[in-house]
N, CA, C and O of each residue as an XYZ file, in Angstrom:
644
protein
N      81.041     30.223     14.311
C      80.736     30.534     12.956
C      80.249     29.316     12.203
O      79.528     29.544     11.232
N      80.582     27.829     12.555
C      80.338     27.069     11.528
C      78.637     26.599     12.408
O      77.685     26.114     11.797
N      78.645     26.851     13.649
C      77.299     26.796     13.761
C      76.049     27.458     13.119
O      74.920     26.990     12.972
N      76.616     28.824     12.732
C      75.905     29.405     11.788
C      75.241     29.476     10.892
O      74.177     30.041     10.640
N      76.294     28.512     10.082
C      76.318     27.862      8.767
C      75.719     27.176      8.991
O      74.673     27.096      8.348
N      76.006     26.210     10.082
C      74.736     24.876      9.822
C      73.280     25.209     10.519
O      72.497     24.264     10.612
N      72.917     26.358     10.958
C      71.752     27.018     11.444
C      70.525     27.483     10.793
O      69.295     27.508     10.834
N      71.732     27.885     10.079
C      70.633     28.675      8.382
C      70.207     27.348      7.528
O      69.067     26.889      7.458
N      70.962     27.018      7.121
C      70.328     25.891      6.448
C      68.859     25.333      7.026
O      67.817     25.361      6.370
N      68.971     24.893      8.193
C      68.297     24.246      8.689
C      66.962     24.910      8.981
O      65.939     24.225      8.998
N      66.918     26.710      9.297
C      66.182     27.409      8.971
C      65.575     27.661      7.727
O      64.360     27.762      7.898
N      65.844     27.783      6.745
C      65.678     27.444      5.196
C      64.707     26.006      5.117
O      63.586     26.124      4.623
N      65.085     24.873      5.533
C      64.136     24.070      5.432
C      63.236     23.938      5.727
O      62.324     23.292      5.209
N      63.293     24.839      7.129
C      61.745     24.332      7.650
C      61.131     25.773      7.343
O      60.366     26.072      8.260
N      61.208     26.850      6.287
C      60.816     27.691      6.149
C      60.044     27.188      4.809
O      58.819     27.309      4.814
N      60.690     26.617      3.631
C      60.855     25.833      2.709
C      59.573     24.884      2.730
O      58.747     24.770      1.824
N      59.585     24.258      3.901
C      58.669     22.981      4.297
C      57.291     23.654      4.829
O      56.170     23.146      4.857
N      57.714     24.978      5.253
C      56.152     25.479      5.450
C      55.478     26.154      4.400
O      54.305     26.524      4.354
N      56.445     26.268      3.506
C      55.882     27.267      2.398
C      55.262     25.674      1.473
O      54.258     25.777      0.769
N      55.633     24.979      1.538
C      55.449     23.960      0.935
C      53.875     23.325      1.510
O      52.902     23.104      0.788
N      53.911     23.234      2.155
C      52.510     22.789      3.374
C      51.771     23.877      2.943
O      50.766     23.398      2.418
N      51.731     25.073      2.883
C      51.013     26.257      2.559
C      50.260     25.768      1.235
O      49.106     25.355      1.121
N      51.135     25.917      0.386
C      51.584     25.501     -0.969
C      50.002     24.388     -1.530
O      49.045     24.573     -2.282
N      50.441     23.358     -0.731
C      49.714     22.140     -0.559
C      48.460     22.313     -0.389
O      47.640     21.993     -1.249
N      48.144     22.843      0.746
C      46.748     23.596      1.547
C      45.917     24.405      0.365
O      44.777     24.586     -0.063
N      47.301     24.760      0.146
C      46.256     26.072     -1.088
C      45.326     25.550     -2.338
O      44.249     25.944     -2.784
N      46.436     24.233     -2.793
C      45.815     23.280     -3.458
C      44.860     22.767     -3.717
O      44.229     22.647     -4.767
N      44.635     22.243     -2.159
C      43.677     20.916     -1.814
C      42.591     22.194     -1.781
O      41.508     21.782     -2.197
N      42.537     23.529     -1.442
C      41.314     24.233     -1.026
C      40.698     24.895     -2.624
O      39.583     25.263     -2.993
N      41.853     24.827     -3.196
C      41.657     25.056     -4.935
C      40.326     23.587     -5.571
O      39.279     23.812     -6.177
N      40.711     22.605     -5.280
C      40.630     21.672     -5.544
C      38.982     21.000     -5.461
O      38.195     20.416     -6.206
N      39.057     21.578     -3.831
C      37.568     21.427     -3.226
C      36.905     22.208     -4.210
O      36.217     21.615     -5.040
N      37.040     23.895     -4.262
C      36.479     24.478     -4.545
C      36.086     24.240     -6.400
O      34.990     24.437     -6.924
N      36.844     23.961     -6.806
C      36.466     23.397     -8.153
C      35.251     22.342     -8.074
O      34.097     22.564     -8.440
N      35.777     21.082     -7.489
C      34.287     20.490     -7.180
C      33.595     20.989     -6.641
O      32.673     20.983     -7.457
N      33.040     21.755     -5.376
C      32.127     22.554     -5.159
C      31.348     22.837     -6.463
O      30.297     22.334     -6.861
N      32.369     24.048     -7.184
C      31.556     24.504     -8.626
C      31.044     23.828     -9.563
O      30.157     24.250    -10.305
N      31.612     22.597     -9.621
C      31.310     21.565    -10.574
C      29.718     20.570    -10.346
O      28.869     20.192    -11.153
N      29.798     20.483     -9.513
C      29.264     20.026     -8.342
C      27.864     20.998     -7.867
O      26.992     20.412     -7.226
N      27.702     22.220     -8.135
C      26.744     23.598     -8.170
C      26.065     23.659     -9.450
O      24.920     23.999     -9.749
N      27.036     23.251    -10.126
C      26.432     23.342    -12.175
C      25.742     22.290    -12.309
O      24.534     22.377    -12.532
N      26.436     20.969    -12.188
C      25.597     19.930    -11.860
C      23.691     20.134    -11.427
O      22.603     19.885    -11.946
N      24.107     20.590    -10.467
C      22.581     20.864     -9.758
C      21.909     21.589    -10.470
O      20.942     21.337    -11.188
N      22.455     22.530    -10.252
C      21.878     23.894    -11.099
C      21.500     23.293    -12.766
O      20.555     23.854    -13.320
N      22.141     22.311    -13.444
C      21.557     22.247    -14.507
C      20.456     20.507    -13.989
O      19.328     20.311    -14.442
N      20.870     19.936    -13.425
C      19.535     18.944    -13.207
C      18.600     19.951    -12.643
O      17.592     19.994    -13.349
N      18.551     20.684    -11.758
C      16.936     21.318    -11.790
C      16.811     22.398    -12.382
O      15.926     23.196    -12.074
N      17.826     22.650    -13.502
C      16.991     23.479    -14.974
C      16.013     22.633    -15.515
O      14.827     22.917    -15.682
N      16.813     21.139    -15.889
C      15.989     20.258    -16.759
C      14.965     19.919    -15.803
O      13.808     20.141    -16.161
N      15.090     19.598    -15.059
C      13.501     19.204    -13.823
C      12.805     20.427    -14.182
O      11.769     20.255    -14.824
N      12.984     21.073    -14.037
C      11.970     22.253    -14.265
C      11.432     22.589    -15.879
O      10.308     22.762    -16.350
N      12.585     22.591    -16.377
C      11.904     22.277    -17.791
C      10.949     21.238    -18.106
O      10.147     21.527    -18.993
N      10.846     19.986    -17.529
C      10.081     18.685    -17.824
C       8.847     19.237    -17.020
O       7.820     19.540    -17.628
N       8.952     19.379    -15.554
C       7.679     19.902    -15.301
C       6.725     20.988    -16.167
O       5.524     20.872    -16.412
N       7.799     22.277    -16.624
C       7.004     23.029    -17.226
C       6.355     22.294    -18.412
O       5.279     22.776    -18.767
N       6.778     21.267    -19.065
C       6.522     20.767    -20.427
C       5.334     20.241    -19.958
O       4.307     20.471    -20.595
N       5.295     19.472    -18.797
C       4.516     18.796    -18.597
C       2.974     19.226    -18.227
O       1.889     18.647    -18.296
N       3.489     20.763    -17.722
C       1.772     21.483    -17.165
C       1.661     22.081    -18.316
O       0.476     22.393    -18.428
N       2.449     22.521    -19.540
C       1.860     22.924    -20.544
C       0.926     22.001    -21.209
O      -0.114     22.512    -21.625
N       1.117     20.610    -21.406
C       0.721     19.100    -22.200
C      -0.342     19.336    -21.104
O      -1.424     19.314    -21.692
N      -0.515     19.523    -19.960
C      -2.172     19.242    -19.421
C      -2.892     20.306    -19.086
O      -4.015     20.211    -18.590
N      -2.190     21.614    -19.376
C      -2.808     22.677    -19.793
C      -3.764     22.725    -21.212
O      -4.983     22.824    -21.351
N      -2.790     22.624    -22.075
C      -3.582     21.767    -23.526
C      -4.509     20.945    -23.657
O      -5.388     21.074    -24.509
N      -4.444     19.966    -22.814
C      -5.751     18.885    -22.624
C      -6.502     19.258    -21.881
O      -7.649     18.870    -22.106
N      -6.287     20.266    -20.509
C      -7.771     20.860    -20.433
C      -8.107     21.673    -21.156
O      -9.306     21.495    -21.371
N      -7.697     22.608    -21.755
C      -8.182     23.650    -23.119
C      -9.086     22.555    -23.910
O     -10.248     22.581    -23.505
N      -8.900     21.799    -24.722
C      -8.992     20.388    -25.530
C     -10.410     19.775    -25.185
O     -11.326     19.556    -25.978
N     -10.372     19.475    -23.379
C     -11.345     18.942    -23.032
C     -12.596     19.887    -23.096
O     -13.716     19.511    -23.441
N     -12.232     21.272    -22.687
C     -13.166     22.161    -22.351
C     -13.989     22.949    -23.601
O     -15.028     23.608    -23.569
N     -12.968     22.556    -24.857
C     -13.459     22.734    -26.361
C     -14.174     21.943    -26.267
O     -15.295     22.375    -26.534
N     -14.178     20.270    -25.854
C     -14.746     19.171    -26.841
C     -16.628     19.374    -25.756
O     -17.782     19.084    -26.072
N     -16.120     19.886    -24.705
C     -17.373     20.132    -23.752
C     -18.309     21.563    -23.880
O     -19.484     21.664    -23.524
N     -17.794     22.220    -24.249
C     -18.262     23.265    -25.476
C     -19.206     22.939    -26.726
O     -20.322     23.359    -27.032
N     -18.505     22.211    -27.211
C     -19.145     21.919    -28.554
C     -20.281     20.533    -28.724
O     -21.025     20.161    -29.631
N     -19.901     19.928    -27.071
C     -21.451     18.956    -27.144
C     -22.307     20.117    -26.395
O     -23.461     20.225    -26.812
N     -22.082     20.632    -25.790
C     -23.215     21.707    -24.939
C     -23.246     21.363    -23.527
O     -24.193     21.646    -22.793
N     -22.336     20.832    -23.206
C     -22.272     20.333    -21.436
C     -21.661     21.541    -20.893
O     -20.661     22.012    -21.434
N     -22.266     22.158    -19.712
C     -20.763     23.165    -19.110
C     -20.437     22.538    -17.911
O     -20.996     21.544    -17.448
N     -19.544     23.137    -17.446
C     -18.505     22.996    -16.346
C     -19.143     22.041    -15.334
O     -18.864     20.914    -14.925
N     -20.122     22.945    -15.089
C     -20.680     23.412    -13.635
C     -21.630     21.802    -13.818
O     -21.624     20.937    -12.942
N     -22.277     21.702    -14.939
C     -23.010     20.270    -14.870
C     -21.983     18.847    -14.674
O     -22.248     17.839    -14.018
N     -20.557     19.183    -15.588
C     -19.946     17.822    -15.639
C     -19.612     17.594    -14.088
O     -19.391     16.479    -13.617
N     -19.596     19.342    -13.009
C     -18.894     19.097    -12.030
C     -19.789     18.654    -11.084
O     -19.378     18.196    -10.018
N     -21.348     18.760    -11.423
C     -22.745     17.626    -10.673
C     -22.314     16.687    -11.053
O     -22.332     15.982    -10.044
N     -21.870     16.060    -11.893
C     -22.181     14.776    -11.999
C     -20.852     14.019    -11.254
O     -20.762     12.905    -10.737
N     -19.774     15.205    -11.440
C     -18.703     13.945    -10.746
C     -19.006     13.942     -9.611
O     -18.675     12.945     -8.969
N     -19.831     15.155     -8.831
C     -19.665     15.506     -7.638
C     -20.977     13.980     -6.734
O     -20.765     13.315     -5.720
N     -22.149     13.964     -7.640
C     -22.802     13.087     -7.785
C     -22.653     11.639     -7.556
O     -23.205     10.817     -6.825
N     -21.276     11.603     -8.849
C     -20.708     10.176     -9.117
C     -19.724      9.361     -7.864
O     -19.707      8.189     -7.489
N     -19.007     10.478     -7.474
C     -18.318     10.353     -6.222
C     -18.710      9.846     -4.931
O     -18.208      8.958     -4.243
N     -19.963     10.779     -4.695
C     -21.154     10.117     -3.743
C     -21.706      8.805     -3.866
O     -21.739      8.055     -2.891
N     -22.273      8.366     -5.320
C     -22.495      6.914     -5.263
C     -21.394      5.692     -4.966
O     -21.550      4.539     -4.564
N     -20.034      6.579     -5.400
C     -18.648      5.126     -5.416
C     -18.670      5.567     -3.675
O     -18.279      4.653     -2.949
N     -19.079      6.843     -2.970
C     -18.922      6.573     -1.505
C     -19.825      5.646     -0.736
O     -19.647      4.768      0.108
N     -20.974      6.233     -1.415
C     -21.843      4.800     -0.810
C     -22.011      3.679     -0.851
O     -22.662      2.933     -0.120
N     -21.119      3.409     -2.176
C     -20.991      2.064     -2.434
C     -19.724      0.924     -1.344
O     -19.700     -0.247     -0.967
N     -18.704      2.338     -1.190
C     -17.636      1.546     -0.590
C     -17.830      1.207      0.573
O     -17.249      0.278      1.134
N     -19.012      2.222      1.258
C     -19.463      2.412      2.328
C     -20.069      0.301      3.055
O     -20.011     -0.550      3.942
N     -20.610      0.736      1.592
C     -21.686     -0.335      1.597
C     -20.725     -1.605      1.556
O     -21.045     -2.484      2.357
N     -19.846     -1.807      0.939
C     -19.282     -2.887      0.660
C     -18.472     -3.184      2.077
O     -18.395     -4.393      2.293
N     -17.885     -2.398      3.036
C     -17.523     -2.349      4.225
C     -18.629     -2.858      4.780
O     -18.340     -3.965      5.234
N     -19.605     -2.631      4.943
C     -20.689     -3.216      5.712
C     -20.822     -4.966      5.480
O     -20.723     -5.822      6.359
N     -21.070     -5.170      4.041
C     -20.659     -6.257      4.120
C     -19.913     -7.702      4.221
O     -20.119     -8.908      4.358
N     -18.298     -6.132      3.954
C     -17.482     -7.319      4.648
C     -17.549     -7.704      6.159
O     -17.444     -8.818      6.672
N     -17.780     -6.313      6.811
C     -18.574     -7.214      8.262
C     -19.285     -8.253      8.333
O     -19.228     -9.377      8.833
N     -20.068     -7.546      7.636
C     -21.129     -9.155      7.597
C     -20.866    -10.459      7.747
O     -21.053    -11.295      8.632
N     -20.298    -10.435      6.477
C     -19.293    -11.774      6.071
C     -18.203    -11.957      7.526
O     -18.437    -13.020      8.101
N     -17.630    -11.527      7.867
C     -16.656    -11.870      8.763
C     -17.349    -11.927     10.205
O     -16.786    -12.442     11.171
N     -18.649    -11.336     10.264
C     -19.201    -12.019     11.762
C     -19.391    -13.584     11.470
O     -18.853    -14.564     11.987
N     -20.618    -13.434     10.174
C     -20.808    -14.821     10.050
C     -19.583    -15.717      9.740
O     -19.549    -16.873     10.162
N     -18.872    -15.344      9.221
C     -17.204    -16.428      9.182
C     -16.990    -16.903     10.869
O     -16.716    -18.029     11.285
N     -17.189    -15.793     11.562
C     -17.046    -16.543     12.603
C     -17.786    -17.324     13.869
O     -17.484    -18.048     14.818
N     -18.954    -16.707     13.265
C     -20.239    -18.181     13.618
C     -20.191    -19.227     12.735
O     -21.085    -20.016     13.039
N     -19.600    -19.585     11.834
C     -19.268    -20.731     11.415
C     -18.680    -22.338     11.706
O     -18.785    -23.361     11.029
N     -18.235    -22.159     12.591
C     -17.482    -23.197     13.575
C     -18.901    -23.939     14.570
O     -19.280    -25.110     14.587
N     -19.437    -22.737     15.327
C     -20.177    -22.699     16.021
C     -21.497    -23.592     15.484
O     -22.297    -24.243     16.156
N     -21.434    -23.383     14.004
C     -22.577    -23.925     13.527
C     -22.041    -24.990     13.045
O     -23.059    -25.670     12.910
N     -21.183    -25.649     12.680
C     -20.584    -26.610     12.267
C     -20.757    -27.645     13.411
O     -21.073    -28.820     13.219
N     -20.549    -27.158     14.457
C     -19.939    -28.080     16.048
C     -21.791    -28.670     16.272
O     -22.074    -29.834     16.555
N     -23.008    -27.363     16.026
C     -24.008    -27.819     15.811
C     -24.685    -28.923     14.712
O     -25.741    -29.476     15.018
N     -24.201    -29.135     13.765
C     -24.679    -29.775     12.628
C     -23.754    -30.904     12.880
O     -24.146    -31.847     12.192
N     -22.146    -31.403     13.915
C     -21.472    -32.539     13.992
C     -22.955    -33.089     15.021
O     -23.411    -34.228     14.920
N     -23.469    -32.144     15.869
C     -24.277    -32.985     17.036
C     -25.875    -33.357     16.547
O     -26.694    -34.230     16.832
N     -25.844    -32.619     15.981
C     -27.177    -32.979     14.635
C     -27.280    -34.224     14.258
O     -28.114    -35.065     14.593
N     -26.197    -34.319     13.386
C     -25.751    -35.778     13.016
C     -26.010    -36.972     14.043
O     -26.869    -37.841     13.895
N     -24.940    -36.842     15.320
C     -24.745    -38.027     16.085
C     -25.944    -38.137     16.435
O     -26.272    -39.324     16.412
N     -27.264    -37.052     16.944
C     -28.150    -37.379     17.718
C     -29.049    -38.007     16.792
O     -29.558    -39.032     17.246
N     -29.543    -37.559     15.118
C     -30.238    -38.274     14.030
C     -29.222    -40.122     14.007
O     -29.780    -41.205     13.827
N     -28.186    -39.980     14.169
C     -27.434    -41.444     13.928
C     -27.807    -42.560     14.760
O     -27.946    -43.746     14.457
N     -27.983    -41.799     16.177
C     -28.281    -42.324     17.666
C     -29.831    -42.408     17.582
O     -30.302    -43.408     18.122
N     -30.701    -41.563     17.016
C     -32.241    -42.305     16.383
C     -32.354    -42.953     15.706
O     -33.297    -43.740     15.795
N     -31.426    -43.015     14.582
C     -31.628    -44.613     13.441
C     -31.261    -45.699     14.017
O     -32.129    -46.543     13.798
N     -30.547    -46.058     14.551
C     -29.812    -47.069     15.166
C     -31.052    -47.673     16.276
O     -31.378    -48.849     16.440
N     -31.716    -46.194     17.094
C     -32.715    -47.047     17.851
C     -33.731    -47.404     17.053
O     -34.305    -48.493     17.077
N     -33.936    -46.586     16.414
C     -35.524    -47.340     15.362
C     -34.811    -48.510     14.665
O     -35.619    -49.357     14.285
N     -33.554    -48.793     14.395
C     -33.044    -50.083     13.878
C     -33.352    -50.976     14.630
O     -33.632    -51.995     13.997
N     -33.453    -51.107     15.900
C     -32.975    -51.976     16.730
C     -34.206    -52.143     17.626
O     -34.264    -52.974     18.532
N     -35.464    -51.049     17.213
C     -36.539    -51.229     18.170
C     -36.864    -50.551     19.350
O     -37.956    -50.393     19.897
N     -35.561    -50.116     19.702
C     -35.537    -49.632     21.498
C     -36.028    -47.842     20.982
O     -35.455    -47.056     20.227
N     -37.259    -47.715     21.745
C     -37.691    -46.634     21.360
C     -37.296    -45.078     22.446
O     -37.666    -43.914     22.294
N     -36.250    -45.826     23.712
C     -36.141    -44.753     24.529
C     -34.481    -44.706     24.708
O     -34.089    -44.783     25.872
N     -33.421    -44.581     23.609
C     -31.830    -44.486     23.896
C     -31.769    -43.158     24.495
O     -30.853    -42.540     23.954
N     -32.378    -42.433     25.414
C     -32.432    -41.220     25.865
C     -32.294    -40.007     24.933
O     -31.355    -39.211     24.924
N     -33.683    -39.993     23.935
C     -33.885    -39.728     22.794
C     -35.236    -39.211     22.935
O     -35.937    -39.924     23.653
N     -35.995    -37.841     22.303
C     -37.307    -37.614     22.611
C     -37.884    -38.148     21.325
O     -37.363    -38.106     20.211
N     -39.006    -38.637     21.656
C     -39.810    -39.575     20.341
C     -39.595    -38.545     19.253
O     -38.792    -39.010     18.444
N     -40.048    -37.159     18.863
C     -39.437    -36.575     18.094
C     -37.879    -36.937     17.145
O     -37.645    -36.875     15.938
N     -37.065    -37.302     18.266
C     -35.966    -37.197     17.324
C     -35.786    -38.759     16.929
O     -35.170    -39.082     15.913
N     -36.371    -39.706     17.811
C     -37.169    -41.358     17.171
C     -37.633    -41.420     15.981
O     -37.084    -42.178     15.182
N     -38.763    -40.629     15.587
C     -39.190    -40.347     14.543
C     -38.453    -40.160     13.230
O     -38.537    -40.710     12.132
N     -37.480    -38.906     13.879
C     -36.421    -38.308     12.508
C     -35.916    -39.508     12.058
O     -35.850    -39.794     10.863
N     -35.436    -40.465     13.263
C     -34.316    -41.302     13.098
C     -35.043    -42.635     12.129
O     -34.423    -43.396     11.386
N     -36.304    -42.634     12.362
C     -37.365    -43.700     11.502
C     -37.548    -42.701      9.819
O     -37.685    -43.103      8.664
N     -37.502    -41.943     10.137
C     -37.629    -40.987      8.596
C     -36.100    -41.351      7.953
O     -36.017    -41.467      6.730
N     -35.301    -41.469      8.510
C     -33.950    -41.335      7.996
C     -33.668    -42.638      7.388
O     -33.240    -42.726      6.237
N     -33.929    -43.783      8.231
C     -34.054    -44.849      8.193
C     -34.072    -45.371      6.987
O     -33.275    -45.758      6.133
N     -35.639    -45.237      7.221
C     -36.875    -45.293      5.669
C     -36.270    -44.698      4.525
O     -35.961    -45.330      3.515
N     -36.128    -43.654      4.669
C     -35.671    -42.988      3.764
C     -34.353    -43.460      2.551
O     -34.342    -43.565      1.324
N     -33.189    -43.684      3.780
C     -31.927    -44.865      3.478
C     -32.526    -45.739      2.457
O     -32.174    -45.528      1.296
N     -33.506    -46.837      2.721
C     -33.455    -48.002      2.521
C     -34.060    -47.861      1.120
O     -34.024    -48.921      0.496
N     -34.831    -46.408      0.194
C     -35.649    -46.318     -0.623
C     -34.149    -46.638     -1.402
O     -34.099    -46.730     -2.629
């Protein structure tokens, strides 16, 4: 009998402890679900207002094409001409960009014959330097064609004016 007694009790608690855990559960799922909803309104009212701003916003350029299409009205331009000319205008900024691509090629072949011509105009130099020096000095053959003898007597002369 006194096991009894101390049986129930002990049944009671953990009956107690589950109702309690239940209890708890029920809570935390209360809890979620509030944020959920909170959390739904939220949204639900940021893309009311998103949608309101957009609508505001195609009304404001709804208005300005109305606006534009008055002010194109009343010089005597229609549609169909302003839409030659952009259609027109478009074509020239294509050919232009077209064009301007072309010449940045350009530019960037010759950028890189540049060196090439440089390395030519260092040997330019030495070989006109290597003719002054012989017309300085008289010796008319430093393995030099009289041609570039000559330059080197022009250069010379030239120096000394």
């Amino acid at each position: 009998m006194v096991t009894a007694l101390l049986v129930v009790p002990v049944a009671l608690r953990v009956e107690l402890a589950a109702a309690r855990h239940q209890r708890d559960r029920a809570e935390q799922a209360a809890r979620r679900a509030q944020r959920a909803e909170r959390a739904e309104r939220e949204v639900l009212a940021n893309g009311a207002a998103t949608l309101a701003a957009h609508q505001e916003r195609a009304e404001v350029a709804a208005t300005a094409v109305e606006a534009a299409r008055a002010r194109l009205a009343e010089a005597g331009v229609s549609e169909k001409a302003l839409r030659e000319v952009l259609n027109e205008t478009k074509g020239k900024v294509a050919g232009v960009e077209a064009q301007s691509r072309g010449l940045s090629k350009d530019l960037d072949r010759q950028a890189a014959q540049l060196p090439a011509a440089m390395g030519c105009v260092d040997e330019v130099v030495r070989v006109v330097g290597r003719a002054a020096q012989a017309a300085s000095t008289g010796d008319d053959s430093p393995g030099l064609s009289a041609d570039c003898v000559a330059l080197g007597r022009a250069v010379l002369d030239e120096s000394k004016r």
